[in-house]
C-alpha positions in Angstrom: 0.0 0.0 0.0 1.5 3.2 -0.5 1.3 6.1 2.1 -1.1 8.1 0.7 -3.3 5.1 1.2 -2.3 4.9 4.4 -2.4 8.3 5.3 -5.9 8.4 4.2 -7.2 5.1 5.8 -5.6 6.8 9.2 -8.1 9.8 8.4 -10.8 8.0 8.1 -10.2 6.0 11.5 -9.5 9.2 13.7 -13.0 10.7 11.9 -14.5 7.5 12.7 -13.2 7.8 16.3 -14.6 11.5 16.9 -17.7 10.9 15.4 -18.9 7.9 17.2 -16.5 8.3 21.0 -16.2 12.2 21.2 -20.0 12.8 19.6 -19.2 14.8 16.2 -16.5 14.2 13.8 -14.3 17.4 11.9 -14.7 19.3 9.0 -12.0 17.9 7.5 -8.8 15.5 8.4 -5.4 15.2 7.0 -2.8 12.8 8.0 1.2 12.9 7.7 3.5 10.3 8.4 6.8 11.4 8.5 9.7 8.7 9.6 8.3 7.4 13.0 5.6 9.6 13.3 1.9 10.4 12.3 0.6 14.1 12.6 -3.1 14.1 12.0 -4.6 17.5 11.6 -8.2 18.0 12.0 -10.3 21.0 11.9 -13.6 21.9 12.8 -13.6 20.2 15.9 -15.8 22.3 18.3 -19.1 22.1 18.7 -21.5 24.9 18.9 -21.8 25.0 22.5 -17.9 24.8 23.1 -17.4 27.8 20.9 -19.7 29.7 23.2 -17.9 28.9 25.9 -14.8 30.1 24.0 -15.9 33.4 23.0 -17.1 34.2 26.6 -15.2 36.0 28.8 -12.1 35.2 29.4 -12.3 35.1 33.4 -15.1 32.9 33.0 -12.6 30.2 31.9 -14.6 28.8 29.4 -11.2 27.8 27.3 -9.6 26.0 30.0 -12.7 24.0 30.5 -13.0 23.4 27.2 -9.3 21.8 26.8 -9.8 19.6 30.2 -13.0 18.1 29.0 -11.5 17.3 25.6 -8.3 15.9 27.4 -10.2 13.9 29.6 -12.0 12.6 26.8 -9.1 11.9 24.3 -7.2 10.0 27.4 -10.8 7.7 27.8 -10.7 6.4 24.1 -6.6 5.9 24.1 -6.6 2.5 23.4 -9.2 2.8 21.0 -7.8 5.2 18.8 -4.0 3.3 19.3 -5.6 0.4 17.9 -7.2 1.3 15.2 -3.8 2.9 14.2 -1.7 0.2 15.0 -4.3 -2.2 13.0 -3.5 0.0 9.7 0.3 0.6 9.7 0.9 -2.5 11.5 3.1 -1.0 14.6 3.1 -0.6 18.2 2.3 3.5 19.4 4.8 4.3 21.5 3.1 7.6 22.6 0.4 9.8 21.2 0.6 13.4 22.0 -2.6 15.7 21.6 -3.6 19.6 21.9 -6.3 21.5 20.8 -7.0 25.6 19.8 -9.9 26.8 21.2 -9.4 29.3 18.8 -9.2 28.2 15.6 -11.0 24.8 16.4 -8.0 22.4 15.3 -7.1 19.4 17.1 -3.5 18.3 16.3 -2.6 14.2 17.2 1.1 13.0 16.9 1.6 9.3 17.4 4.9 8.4 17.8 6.0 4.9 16.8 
């Protein structure tokens, strides 16, 4: 397979993953592997409600809240997203790294194999 296959086939897992664990799935996905390491990119990850909470004030704390939840959650479904990627490229995740913007709405993954 080459790696644009894979790359895509790793898209389509992690938009599989949001949709049906975090509830909704991103606009749009794309996945780079680069030596030992996949970077997925996805945007358009907040839902109405957390973008609220983002615009509010800032003392309110809305974006912190906002981060922890998503943490919480992403740390939850670990071994499910691990092994769907492990089942594609056939290799054990060493660590998988994770941060979202609550102001642009991207979630950035990094697997590192």
């Amino acid at each position: 397979m080459t790696k644009g296959k894979f790359e895509a086939q790793i898209s389509e897992a992690i938009v599989k993953f949001e949709r049906e664990f975090m509830g909704r799935g991103p606009l749009e996905a794309r996945t780079y592997i680069i030596e030992d390491m996949v970077v997925v990119r996805l945007q358009g990850v907040l839902t109405v409600a957390e973008h609220q909470l983002a615009t509010a004030r800032p003392e309110a704390g809305g974006r912190e809240l906002i981060k922890k939840m998503r943490e919480m959650l992403i740390e939850n479904g670990r071994p499910v997203i691990e092994a769907a990627i492990e089942g594609i490229l056939g290799r054990k995740v060493r660590s998988m790294h994770t941060d979202i913007s609550t102001v642009t709405g991207e979630r950035i993954i990094v697997f590192i194999f």
